[in-house]
C-alpha positions, -999 to +999 in steps of 0.1 A: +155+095-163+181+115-143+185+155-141+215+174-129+208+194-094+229+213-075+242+209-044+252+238-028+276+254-044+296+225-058+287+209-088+258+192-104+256+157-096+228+133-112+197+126-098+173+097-104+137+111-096+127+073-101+155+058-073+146+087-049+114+077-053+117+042-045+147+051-018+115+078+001+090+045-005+109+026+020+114+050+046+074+060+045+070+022+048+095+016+069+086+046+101+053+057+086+045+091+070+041+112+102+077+100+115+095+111+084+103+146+079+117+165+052+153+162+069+152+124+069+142+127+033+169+150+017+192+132+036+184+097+024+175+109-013+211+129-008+198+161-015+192+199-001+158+212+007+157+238-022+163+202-046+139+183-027+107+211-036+119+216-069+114+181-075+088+169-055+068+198-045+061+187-010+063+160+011+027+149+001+036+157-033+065+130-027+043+105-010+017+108-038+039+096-067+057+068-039+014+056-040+010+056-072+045+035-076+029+013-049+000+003-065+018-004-100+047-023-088+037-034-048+003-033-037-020-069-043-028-069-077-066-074-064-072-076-107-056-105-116-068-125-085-100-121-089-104-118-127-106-153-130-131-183-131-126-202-105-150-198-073-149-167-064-140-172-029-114-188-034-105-162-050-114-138-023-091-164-004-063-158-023-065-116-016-064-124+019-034-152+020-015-127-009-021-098+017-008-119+046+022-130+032+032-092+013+024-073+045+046-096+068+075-098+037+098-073+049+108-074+082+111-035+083+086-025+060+054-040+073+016-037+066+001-022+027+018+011+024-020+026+015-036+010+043-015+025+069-012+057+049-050+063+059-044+072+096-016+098+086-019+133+104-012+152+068-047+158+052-029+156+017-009+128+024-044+111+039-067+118+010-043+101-014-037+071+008-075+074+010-079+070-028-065+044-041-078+023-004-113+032-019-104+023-055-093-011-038-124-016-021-147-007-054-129-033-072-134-061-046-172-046-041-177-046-082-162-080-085-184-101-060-216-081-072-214-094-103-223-128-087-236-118-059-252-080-059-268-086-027-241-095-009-217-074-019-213-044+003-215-072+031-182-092+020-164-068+005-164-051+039-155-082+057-128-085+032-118-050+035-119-054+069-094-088+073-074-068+053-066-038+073-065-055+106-039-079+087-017-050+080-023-035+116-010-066+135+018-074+107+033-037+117+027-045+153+052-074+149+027-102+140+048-129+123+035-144+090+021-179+103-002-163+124-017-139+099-021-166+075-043-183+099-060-151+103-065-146+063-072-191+061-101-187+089-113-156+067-115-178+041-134-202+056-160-177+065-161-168+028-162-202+018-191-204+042-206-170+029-206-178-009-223-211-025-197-226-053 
């Protein structure tokens, strides 16, 4: 879908709410939402100010559809892992190693998008980086108690847990071998954790 804006006082040009989207999702993921301001934005997405609020409403407004993006089309699809019959740590395996490898994928863009969105300075911007990190962490809490209801606040912290600190040292320049060691050692703890 594209709508006609204006710039300035010369014509309408198209704009692709859907590519400014994705063109704002790397920058966030790039710098991190507290080192991109509204400048950095129009300029990237090619627009004015005035454009930029008529379409996004704010910068959290912005970052809350570039989230929800995330999650469809970027984020671990923690569902189809671990919706399946095998053991279920390996399957809890498989988040981590998945995790490892997407957070330490692009070279410029590292860590999850969410995770890092949590320790943002905008409330706004926080609460819905907040949200779907929750949502994440229900799933993976739901999944193991239906084996394992007693242990499942337990691991799914511990999993939760890997997790972030694997996106904390990807964006601190951890390369991918090591943080797949990282996520294979947390494995071997689950493996440990959970009875086949």
């Amino acid at each position: 879908m594209t709508t006609d804006i204006l710039r300035g006082r010369g014509r309408p040009r198209s704009f692709d709410p859907d590519e400014a989207i994705a063109t704002a999702q790397r920058l966030f993921h790039e710098r991190g939402y507290d080192a991109v301001g509204i400048v950095d934005l129009t300029k990237a997405l090619g627009i004015n100010p005035p454009s930029f609020y008529a379409a996004f409403g704010s910068k959290a407004g912005l970052y809350a559809r570039i989230l929800e993006r995330y999650a469809e089309t970027g984020a671990i699809p923690l569902a189809q892992i671990l919706d399946t019959d095998r053991p279920l740590a390996l399957s809890l395996a498989e988040v981590l190693e998945h995790a490892a490898r997407s957070y330490a994928a692009d070279g410029t863009a590292t860590g999850c998008l969410v995770l890092e969105g949590t320790r943002c300075n905008d409330k706004e911007a926080r609460e819905a980086s907040c949200g779907y990190h929750v949502a994440a962490q229900d799933l993976i809490r739901r999944r193991i108690a239906e084996q394992y209801p007693l242990e499942a606040d337990r691991l799914a912290d511990f999993v939760c847990t890997v997790m972030a600190g694997l996106s904390a040292s990807a964006r601190h320049g951890q390369g991918l071998d090591r943080l797949l060691d990282t996520a294979r050692l947390a494995g071997l703890a689950l493996a440990q954790a959970l009875p086949r």
